[in-house]
C-alpha angles and dihedrals in degrees: 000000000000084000099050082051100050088049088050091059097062098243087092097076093053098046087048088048087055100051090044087064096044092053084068093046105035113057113238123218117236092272105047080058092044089058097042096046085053094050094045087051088049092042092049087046094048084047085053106051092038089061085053091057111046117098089218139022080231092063075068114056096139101067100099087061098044093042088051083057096049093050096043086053088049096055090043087059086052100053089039087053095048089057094055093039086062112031089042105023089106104059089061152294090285089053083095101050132281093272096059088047096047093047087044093050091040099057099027100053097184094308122095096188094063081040093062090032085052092045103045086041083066088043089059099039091055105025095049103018108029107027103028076046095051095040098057095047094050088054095047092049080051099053094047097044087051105052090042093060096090089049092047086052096047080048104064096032076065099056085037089059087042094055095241097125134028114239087251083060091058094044082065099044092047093051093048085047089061090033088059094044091042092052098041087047087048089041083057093055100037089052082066086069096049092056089040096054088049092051076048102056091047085057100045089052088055102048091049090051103051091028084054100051100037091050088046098054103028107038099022091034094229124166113268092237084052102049092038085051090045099041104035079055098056082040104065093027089055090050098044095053075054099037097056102041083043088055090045090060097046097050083049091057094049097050089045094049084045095065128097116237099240119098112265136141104255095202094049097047090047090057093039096043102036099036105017106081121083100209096068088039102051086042093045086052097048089044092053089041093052081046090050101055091046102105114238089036126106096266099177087051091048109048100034084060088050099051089048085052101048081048089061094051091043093052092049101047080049098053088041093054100047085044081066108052085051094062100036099105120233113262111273113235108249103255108239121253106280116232117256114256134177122267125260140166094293088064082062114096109224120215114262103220092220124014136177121206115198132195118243091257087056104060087090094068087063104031110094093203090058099052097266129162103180107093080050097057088040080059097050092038086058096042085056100050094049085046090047100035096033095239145099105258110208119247122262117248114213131189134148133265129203093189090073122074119275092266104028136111134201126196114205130189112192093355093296117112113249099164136012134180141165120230135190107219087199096052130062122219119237109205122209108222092189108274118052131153095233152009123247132214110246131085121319109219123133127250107268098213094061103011090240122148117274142168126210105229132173119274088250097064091051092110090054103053091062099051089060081056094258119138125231138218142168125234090259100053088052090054098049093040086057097043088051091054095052098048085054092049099047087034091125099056090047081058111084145136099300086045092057094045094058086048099062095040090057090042083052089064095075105019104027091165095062109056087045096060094043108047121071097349096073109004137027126250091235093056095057088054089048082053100038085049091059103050090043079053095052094056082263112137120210099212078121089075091157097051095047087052094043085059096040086051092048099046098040096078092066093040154000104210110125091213094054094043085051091065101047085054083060104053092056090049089048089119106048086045095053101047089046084062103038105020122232094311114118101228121078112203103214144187119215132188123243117272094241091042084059098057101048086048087058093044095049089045095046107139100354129098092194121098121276108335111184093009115145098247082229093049086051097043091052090041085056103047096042089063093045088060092039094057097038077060093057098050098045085056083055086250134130113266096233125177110192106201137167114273098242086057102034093085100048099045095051087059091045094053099027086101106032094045118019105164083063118111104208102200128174110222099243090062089065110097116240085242097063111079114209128231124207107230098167151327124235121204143171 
């Protein structure tokens, strides 16, 4: 216990490091080898069946280092070893310790020459199949992590913007994403001690062998038969106690590198994908029975593995089967035949607000039973738009519709379609996001939620994917990323009455004065939604509650025109509205309209709130068209589109352009904050 202790202070590690230098400088007696071979034997098997045990390489992230210790105490044996061999070798087999001289003695069985072909047989099953193996996987895996970072982290920027999953939840996965690319780097490395451990212990051999015989016969004057008996003895049995606990590690790397990185019990998928299938079984055990009754063969070998075999099969179409009749439910009792009635309001199907329809090979994705995630991520992408728009967004009714395709899904709002998409659950979509280093196999469609350009790939060549800079996403993610942007697109008709009345209970809360003397003393409950509705419909969210309802308490007074109050309102959230365009950066790039343009727009919209009365159709279309170029110039350049207009103007043009050009911000001048300088980006004119 004192020593546990010591280690878990951290002195531990340094004072093992030491003596593990001073094992290679100040010569050990036998049994201090003997204590320490069989240590290093306990500690390699330890190493072994913990690898069997963790759920992901990543649980044990601390195997480079340990393996780097192993191997330094190793070679410190060695050398320690080397020293006794030489200087002792002479006095008997025993003068070494008892455990190289029982390994010696073991293998060797009075024959040196099946002592060097055994040994040599363990050097080339570590040094060429295990560790060259090992090695090259964990460079690969490497590589490959390596390379599929930038994708991982596109990846989950995406689920972040689609509300999948919190911030806190990306910080994990963020970190998980370097810890993985950190352990498999250091696994690389680490790898590189293993193999030259292995090139170590045929040297040491060597050296044992021809220093042995050269000190026996030349400086203790042995007979060369003798000397060659005694030292070819401590030789093998010295690099035998090296050689297994050497194997044992780097079977344990290799294991270790051979994993996925998922969590899984190893142990339980080995049985349940090796042995637990009936068909290789059944066909193993044919194979060896039709072997068995050949004459000349070993029959009793043979047949005895082909009936065990043929158990095995057996036993699991059995289990299987019982497995079967206990979930098989109890036949239901036909309901009798229910009495005609006459019809009232409940036969009425009410419309669902928002509504998914999903294809009969798409019910998994939202079944729980079935492994599916997309009720869960429904649920994130509408925790982040009433966190981002300051109101409860109803809940999505889904259902399924025979009536669509096998794959396909349709999004309704009031019962009338806004998106649809077809999906592959057992594909994954790889989303071009404009520069990557090569093209997939799969089928090319495009994502449905941005229009960009996807391919539809299997599950296996996801990492790939990633490291040519594509980013990759699951059905389900499609679906809920859709589903998002159109909730922020139609935000203003998921926002009613009852939304607005929750609203302002949950505003009364804090400033209960305020909402008293504004609904429905000066204004109307149905005004505020009609305000409320229109900056929802201009990308402006209404979590300010407080603010929205200050400026519509302080313009009421002077009218009741939802248009102009919306205004006002804008002008009080111009800063919000503003650094939720541009950022916290204190310039603001704009386009402006042409003075004279300006003039003939406010002429032609004099005393109408509809769009373009009295507008030339060319003049519009080339209006149109000009600030279409304008803002694909802006964000091209990574800057907000901005339009800066008068505020008489302001209302009526984003209306005008929030379909022809809807990644244009149509702001009135005075709804830029005086801290904000404004940069002239360019004029449009007629």
């Amino acid at each position: 216990m004192t020593l546990v202790k010591l280690l878990g202070t951290g002195v531990g590690a340094p004072i093992a490091l030491l003596g593990i230098l001073a094992m290679m400088i100040v010569p050990l007696p036998a049994f201090a080898l003997d204590a320490l071979f069989t240590f290093n034997i306990a500690l390699s098997l330890v190493i072994v069946v913990s690898v069997f045990n963790v759920k992901r390489p990543l649980d044990y992230a601390i195997f480079p280092t340990v393996l780097l210790l192993v191997t330094l105490l190793r070679l410190a044996l060695n050398v320690a070893s080397t020293r006794v061999v030489l200087l002792r070798g002479h006095e008997g087999s025993d003068a070494a310790g008892h455990v190289i001289a029982s390994f010696g003695e073991f293998v060797i069985g009075g024959n040196y020459a099946v002592g060097a072909v055994v040994f040599i047989i363990l050097t080339i099953i570590n040094f060429v199949v295990v560790t060259k193996g090992a090695g090259r996987v964990s460079e690969v895996s490497a590589r490959f992590t390596l390379d599929a970072m930038p994708g991982k982290q596109m990846a989950i920027d995406a689920d972040v913007g689609a509300g999948v999953i919190t911030q806190d939840e990306a910080r994990v996965r963020r970190a998980e994403v370097r810890a993985e690319a950190d352990f498999y780097g250091s696994m690389d490395g680490a790898s590189k001690f293993v193999r030259g451990d292995a090139i170590a212990g045929i040297l040491v051999l060597l050296i044992n062998l021809i220093g042995g015989l050269s000190i026996g016969t030349g400086m203790h004057d042995l007979p060369f038969g003798e000397a060659m008996r005694t030292y070819t003895l401590l030789t093998i049995g010295d690099g035998l106690v090296a050689q297994i606990p050497g194997l044992l590690l780097s079977v344990a790397v290799a294991i270790l590198v051979t994993r996925l990185s998922r969590e899984q019990d190893m142990g339980g998928e080995l049985a349940r994908q090796l042995f637990g299938q009936v068909r290789p079984l059944a066909i193993a055990a044919t194979v060896l029975g039709v072997l068995g009754m050949i004459p000349g063969m070993p029959n009793v070998a043979f047949l005895t593995m082909a009936m065990v075999c043929g158990l095995g099969a057996w036993w699991l179409v059995k289990r299987r089967s019982e497995v079967v009749v206990e979930l098989a439910p109890e036949p239901e009792v036909a309901p009798a035949a229910p009495e005609t009635k006459e019809l009232s309001w409940d036969d009425v199907r009410p419309v669902d607000p928002l509504a998914l329809e999903v294809g009969y090979r798409l019910v998994p994705l939202v079944d729980r039973n079935q492994g599916g995630d997309l009720l869960a991520r429904i649920r994130g992408v509408r925790r982040k738009l009433s966190q981002d728009l300051g109101f409860l967004v109803q809940a999505v009714h889904i259902r399924d519709n025979l009536e669509l395709g096998p794959n396909a899904y349709r999004i309704n709002l009031a019962g009338v379609p806004i998106g649809e998409g077809v999906v592959y659950p057992e594909r994954e979509l790889a989303i071009n996001p404009g520069r990557v280093l090569g093209t997939l196999q799969g089928i090319a469609t495009r994502d449905p939620a941005f229009g960009m350009d996807a391919v539809w790939i299997d599950a296996a060549l996801r990492e790939h994917a990633q490291s040519l800079g594509y980013t990759v996403v699951d059905a389900s993610t499609v679906v809920a990323t859709h589903l998002s942007n159109l909730m922020q697109t139609h935000a203003h008709e998921l926002f009613g009455h009852d939304e607005a009345e929750q609203l302002l209970k949950a505003l009364a809360k804090t400033a209960p004065k305020l909402v008293e003397e504004l609904v429905p003393k000066v204004l109307s409950l149905a005004v505020v939604v009609r305000v409320m509705q229109g900056l929802l419909a201009e990308r402006v969210p209404v979590r300010n509650s407080r603010a929205v309802l200050e400026a519509l308490a302080e313009a009421a007074p002077r009218t009741q025109d939802p248009q102009l109050l919306i205004g006002q309102v804008r002008v009080a959230l111009g800063r919000q509205i503003v650094q939720e365009i541009a950022g916290l950066g204190e310039e603001l790039p704009v386009i402006t309209l042409d003075p004279e343009l300006e003039r003939l727009l406010s002429n032609s919209l004099a005393g109408s709130a509809t769009a373009t009365p009295g507008l030339e159709p060319g003049l519009a279309e080339r209006l149109q068209q000009s600030l279409a170029d304008a803002a694909s110039r802006q964000e091209r350049g990574g800057q907000p589109a901005v339009l800066m207009t008068p505020p008489n103007l302001r209302a009526t043009l984003s209306r005008f352009l929030r379909v022809s050009v809807p990644n244009l911000y149509v702001l009135a001048w005075n709804e830029i904050p005086e801290t904000r300088k404004v940069r002239l980006v360019t004029a449009v004119g007629r």
